[in-house]
N, C-alpha and C positions, 0 to 999 in steps of 0.2 A: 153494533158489536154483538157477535153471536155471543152463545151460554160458554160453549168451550173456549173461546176469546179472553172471554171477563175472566171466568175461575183459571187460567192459566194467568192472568194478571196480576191476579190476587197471589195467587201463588208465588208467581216472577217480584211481589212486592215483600210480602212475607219475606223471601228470603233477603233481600235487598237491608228490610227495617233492621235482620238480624244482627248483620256485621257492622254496621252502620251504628248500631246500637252501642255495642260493643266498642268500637273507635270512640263514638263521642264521647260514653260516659267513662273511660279511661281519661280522654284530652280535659272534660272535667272537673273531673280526681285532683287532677294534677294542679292545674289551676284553681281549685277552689284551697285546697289546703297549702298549696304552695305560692299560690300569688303568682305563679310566672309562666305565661301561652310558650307553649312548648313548640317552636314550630316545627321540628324534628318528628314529630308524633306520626306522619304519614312515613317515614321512612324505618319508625320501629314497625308497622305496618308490613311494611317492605321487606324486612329484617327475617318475616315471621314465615314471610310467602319462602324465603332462598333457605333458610332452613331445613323447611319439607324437599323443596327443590337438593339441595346438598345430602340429607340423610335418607330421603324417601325414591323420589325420582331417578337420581345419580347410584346411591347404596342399597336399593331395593333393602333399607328396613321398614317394616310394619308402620304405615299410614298414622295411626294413634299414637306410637312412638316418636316419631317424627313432631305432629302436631303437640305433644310434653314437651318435647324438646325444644320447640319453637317458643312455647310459652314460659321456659323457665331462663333460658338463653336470653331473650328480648326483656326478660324483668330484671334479668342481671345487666343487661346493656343500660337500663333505667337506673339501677344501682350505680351504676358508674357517672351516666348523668349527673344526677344528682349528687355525687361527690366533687366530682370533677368540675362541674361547669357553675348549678344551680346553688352549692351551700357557700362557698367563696363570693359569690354574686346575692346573695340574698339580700339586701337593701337594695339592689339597685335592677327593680325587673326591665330595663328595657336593656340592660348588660345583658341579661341570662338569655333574652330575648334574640338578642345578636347570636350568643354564644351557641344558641340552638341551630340556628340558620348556617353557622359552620361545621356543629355535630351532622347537620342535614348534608353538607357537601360530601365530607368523611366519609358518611355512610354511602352515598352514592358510589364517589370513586373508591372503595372498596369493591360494592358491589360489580361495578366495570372490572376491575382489573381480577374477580376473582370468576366473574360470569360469563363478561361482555357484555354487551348494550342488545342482543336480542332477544328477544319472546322466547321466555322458557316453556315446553312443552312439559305440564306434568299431566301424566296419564291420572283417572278419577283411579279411588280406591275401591271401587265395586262398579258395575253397570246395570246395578238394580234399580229399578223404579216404581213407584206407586202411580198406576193409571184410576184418575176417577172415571164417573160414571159416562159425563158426559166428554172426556177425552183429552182433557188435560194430566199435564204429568210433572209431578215432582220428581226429581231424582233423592237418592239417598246421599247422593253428595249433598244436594243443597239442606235434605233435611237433617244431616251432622250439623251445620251452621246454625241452620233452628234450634234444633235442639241445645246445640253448646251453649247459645246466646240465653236462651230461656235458664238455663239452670245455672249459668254461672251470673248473672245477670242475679236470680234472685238469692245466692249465697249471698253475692255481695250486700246484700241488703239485709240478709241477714245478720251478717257479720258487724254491717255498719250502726244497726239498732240492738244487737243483743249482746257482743261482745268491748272487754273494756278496749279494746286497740281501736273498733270501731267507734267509741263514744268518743277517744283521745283524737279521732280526723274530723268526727264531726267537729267538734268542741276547736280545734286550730282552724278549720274551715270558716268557722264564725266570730272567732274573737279570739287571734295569736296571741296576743298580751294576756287575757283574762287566763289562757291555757296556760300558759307558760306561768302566771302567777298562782295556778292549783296544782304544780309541779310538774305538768308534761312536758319531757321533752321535744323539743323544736327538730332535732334531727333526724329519732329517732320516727315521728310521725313522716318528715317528710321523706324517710327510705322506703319507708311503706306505703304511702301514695307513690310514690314514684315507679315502686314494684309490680302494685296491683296497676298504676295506671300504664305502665310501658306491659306488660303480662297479654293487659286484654287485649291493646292495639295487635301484638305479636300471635296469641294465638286467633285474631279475624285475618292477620294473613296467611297463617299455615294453614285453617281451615277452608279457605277459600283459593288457597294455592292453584289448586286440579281445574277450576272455572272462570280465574281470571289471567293462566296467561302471564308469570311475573315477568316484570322487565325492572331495571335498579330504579327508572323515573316515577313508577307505577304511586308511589306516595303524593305527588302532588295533585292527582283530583279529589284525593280521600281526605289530605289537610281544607280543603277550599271545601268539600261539605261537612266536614267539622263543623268547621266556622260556622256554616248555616245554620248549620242544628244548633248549637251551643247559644249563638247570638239569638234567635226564635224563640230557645226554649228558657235563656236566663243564665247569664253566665253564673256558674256554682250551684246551679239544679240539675242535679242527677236524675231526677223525677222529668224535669221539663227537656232532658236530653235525649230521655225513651219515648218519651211521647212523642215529639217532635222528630225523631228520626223516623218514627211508622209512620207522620204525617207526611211527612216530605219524600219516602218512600213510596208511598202509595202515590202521591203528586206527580214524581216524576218517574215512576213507572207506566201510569196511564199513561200524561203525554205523549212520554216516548216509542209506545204500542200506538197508540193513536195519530198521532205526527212527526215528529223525530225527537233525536236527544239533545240536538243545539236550542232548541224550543222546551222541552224542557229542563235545561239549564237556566235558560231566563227565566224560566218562571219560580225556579225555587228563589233567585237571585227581588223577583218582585217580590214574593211572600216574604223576603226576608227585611227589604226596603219598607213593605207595606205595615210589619208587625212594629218595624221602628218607631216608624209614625205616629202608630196609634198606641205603641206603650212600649217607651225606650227601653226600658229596661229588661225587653223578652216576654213572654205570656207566662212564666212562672217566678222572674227575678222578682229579687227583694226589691221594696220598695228606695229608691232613694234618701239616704238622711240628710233633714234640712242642713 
């Protein structure tokens, strides 16, 4: 592998870790404070991408505007979740569980009937690029995605150790009865994970809009490395979701520069069997109680 090879990998990984990040530690959000695998998460995803596609692409409005709108649209389509499917369902997660896999349909056949079923062309919003030394090249489209990931990635972390709304998700995330007995309410945390968690999936699809090409199916390989990350890094580790999405990024970006993508699909698919193995519960879950 020449120099320009690798730092262009690194690069094609980076931006990869970014969105990826973003998905996972939205999918969770959701799941940690609300108990219930959102299987619809790749198609709020989806959601995020026909957004830009409808206002940016289609309406020639301003790229940034579009990708707000994506993000605040897709956290109100989570508000709706959550009303509609997951608080009615609330004792019973493998109900919410179904309920999501027909929000998942909805969402497609919307997307059909308001798209059609081909590869949406959106043009990038600049054709600028940063050339290194040795000749690899970022775009500025990919490094919007960086960048967004990086700082909205550490708000939330701000928000979830400094602020009291953040204390009330951690606090339901880990013990719903203890919360509920120190006065938080149960709804009102879970409109807010639900917000921030459908927001972030929405705005990795507007901002990646221009580079992936939307089509209404385009959520199901994004739910299926979800699961990777999530189950690796510890279901209800937010920490072990970021980690694990650069690791598995970088995994299956070499690969797939180096041999192809069906090869590195199995391989994230062994890391993910191999981490079972040797510690069920993910490289950063809680440990199980006897």
């Amino acid at each position: 592998m020449t120099v320009e090879l690798l730092l262009q990998t690194v690069v094609n990984a980076t931006y990869a870790a970014s969105y990826m990040a973003l998905i996972a530690v939205g999918f969770v959000l959701i799941f940690g404070v609300m108990g219930v695998v959102n299987f619809a998460h790749g198609e709020l995803y989806m959601a995020g991408a026909y957004v830009v596609v409808a206002l940016y692409a289609d309406q020639a409005l301003p790229f940034f505007v579009a990708v707000a709108a994506g993000l605040v649209f897709v956290g109100l389509l989570g508000l709706l979740m959550e009303f509609a499917l997951f608080r009615p369902l609330r004792d019973n997660p493998l109900g919410g569980l179904i309920a999501s896999i027909g929000f998942l349909l909805i969402l497609q056949t919307i997307a059909v009937l308001g798209f059609g079923v081909r590869m949406e062309n959106v043009p990038p919003s600049t054709q600028d690029k940063i050339v290194f030394l040795d000749g690899a090249v970022l775009t500025y489209q990919r490094l919007y995605v960086i960048l967004a990931a990086v700082g909205l990635l550490t708000a939330l972390w701000l928000f979830l150790r400094k602020s009291k709304f953040g204390w009330a998700l951690r606090a339901c995330a880990q013990d719903r009865e203890a919360a509920v007995l120190q006065g938080m309410s149960i709804n009102q945390t879970a409109r807010l994970a639900m917000f921030i968690g459908a927001a972030l999936a929405g705005v990795a699809g507007a901002l990646t809009a221009p580079l992936v090409s939307p089509t209404p199916f385009m959520g199901h390989s994004v739910i299926v490395t979800a699961f990777i990350i999530i189950i690796v890094g510890g279901l209800g580790s937010l920490e072990g979701a970021v980690l694990v999405a650069i690791l598995y990024a970088f995994v299956h970006t070499f690969v797939t520069t180096l041999y192809d993508g069906t090869l590195a699909n199995i391989v994230g698919l062994l890391l993910m069997l191999a981490v079972l193995i040797v510690k069920p519960t993910g490289l950063f879950g809680a440990k199980e109680r006897a």
